[in-house]
C-alpha positions in Angstrom: -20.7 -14.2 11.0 -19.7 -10.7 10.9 -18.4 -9.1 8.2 -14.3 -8.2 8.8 -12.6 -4.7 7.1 -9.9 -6.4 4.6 -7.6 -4.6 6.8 -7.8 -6.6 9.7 -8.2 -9.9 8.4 -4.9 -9.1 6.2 -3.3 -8.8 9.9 -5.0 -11.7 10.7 -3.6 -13.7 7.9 0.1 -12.2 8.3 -0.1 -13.1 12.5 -1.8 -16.4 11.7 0.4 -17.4 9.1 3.8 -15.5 10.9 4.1 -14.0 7.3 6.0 -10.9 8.2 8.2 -10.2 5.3 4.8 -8.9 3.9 4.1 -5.9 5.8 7.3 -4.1 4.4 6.0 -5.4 0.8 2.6 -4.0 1.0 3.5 -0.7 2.9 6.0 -0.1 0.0 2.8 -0.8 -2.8 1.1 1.2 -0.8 3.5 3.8 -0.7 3.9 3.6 -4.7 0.2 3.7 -5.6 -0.6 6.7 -3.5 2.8 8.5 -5.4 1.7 7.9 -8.8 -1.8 8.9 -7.6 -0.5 12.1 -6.8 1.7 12.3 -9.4 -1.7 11.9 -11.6 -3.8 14.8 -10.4 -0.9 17.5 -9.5 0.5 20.4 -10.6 3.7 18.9 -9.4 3.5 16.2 -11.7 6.5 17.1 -14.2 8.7 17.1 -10.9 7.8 13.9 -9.7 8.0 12.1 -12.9 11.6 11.5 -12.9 11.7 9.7 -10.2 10.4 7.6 -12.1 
């Protein structure tokens, strides 16, 4: 059996399942995490705190 990325058998899930409310939900998480990621590691930090 090969080996699927997590990517597409998360699509594969949401298709199978017809669970399509959650690809708005993760996109958003997403979306978060890679905001406070770079709200971490740059010097722009102080201004993207408050939006917070």
């Amino acid at each position: 059996m090969a080996k699927q990325s997590l990517v597409r058998e998360f699509f594969a899930f949401i298709k199978h399942e017809k669970k399509w409310w959650m690809i708005p939900l993760v996109t958003v998480l997403l979306i978060v995490g890679g905001l406070v990621l770079f709200a971490s590691s740059s010097p722009l930090a102080p201004f993207v705190y408050p939006l917070f």
